[in-house]
C-alpha positions, -999 to 999 in steps of 0.1 A, spaced: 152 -470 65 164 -441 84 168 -424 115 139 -396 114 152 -372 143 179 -377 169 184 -348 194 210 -342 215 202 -315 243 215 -306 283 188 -316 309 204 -299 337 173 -276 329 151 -307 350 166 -303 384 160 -275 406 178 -242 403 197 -243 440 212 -278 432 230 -269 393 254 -249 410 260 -272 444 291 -297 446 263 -330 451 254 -327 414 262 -344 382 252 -331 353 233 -346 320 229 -346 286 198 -368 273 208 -386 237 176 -395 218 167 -410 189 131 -422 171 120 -435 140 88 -453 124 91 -481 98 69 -497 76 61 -530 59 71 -526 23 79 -491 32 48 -481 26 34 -459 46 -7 -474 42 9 -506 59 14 -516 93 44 -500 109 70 -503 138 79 -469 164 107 -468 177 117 -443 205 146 -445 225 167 -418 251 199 -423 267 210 -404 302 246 -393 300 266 -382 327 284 -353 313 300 -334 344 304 -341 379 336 -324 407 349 -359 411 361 -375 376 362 -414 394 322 -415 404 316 -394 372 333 -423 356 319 -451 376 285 -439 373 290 -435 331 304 -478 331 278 -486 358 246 -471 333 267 -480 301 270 -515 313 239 -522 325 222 -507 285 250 -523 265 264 -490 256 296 -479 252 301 -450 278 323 -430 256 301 -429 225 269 -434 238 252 -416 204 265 -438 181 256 -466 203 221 -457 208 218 -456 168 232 -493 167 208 -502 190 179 -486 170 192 -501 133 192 -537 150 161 -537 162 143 -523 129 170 -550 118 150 -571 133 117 -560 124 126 -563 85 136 -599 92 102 -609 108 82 -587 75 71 -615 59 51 -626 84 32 -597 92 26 -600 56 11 -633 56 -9 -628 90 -29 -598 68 -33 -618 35 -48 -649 51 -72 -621 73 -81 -610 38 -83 -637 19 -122 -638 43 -129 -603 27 -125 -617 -9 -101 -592 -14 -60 -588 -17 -31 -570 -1 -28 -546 -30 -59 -537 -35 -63 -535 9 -41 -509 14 -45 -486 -6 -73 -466 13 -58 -478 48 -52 -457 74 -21 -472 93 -35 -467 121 -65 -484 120 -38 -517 116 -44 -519 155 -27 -552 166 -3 -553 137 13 -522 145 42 -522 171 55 -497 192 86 -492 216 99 -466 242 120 -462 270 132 -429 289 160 -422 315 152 -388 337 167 -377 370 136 -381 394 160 -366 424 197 -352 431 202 -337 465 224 -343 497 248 -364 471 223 -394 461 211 -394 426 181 -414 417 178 -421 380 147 -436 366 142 -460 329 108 -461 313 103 -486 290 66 -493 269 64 -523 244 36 -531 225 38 -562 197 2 -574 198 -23 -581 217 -47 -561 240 -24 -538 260 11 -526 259 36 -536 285 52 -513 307 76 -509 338 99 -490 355 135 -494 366 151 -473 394 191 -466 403 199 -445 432 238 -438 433 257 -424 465 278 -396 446 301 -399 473 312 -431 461 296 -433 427 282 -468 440 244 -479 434 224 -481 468 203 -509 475 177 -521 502 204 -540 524 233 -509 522 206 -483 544 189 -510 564 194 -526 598 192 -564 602 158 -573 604 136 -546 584 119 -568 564 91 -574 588 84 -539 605 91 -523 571 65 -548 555 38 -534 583 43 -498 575 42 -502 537 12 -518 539 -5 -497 563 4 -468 540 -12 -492 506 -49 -497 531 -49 -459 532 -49 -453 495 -69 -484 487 -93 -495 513 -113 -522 499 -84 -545 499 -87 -580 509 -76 -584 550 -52 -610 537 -39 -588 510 -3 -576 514 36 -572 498 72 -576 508 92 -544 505 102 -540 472 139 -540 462 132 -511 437 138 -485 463 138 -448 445 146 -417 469 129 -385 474 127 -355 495 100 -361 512 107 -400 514 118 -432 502 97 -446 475 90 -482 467 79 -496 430 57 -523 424 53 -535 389 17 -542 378 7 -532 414 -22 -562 425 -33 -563 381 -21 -550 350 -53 -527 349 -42 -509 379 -5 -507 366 28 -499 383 32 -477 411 57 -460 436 45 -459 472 66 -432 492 69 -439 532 80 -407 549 116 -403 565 100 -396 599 81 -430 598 112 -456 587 146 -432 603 142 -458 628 151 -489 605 177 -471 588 213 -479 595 239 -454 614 262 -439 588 236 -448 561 241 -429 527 204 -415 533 212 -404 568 210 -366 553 177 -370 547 161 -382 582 173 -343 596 
């Protein structure tokens, strides 16, 4: 087994030109490392993929949020925050770890599929293409970008995709917004007033009906807690939004609409104006 890339490269490249050279920003370098392994090591049997990428905070004016926003994202991962390469590559060589360990049966699931065919694994895969091993092949990914850094709030996002059988792969979304002022993450209850829950509920919802408008009249959801911010709004992630088949989404309510809702002070007061 091996590591068959890793790359190590600056992503400041993602954000806008006018905010790289602003106080409000931290910087990033994105650590990422893939491989693909196969049973037997052979590459006409079933195999495992393996992507992962780490977001490092690299630079940032104020070294105490710089460093409470590297133990904050380190912790959270199970990295270590001051060798995060090294760390990702542990990650990557337990799970293939893993993978090895569990061989044998993968092995045993295709020779008793065979054994039907009057035929064996050696002979089998010799002509196989492995990817034509459909639910015997597994995948894995995940992905940290910047999704927005302005007016000191950084909103970080992690994809992750698994796949280990069955009909579909599972997917979902986690979001951390960060007041660089602080280096603290932002939640729900820091930037609302008491009582949002219910007038909040009515707008999201509102805003849902005008995407999809066959929806059941008693269809409806509770804010989300997986808040994500934007310029043009605060966003709100759903996980397999109503079904899988529709899959995850972000609805984004406008400033202008919840400003009212939104505490004096708040860390996203910057954004109502």
């Amino acid at each position: 087994m091996g590591v068959k890339t890793i790359h190590l490269i600056l992503i400041s490249v993602i954000l806008p030109a006018f905010l790289i050279a602003q106080q409000d920003s931290m910087t990033f370098k994105t650590y990422e490392i893939d491989t693909i392994v196969y049973v037997q090591n052979n590459p006409r049997m079933p195999k495992y993929e393996i992507g992962m990428s780490y977001l490092y905070p690299e630079s940032f004016p104020d070294e105490d949020v710089l460093g409470t926003v590297r133990s904050y994202l380190a912790e959270y991962y199970g990295m270590d925050a001051n060798d995060p390469l090294n760390s990702l590559k542990d990650r990557l060589y337990k799970k293939v770890e893993r993978y090895r360990n569990s061989e044998k049966y993968y092995i045993e699931e295709i020779e008793q599929a065979l054994e039907s065919y009057g035929t064996t694994l050696d002979s089998f895969y010799k002509g196989r293409d492995p990817k034509n091993w459909g639910s015997l092949n597994n995948r894995e990914f995940w992905q940290m970008e910047v999704v927005n850094q302005e007016n000191y709030i950084l909103t970080i996002s992690h994809y992750r995709s698994e796949y280990h059988g069955g009909v579909h792969p599972n997917s979902s979304s986690r979001y951390f917004v960060f007041d660089l002022r602080s280096g603290q993450r932002i939640k729900p209850a820091d930037i609302f007033i008491e009582g949002y829950e219910e007038p909040l509920t009515k707008i999201i919802n509102n805003h849902i009906r005008t995407i999809y408008t066959d929806l059941e009249e008693s269809f409806a959801v509770r804010p989300s807690s997986e808040i994500l911010v934007k310029h043009e709004g605060l966003g709100f992630y759903y996980h397999d939004f109503i079904c899988h088949a529709v899959g995850d989404h972000v609805f984004t309510i406008s400033w202008e609409e919840i400003k009212h809702l939104l505490k004096n002070g708040n860390p996203l007061e910057e954004f109502c104006y």
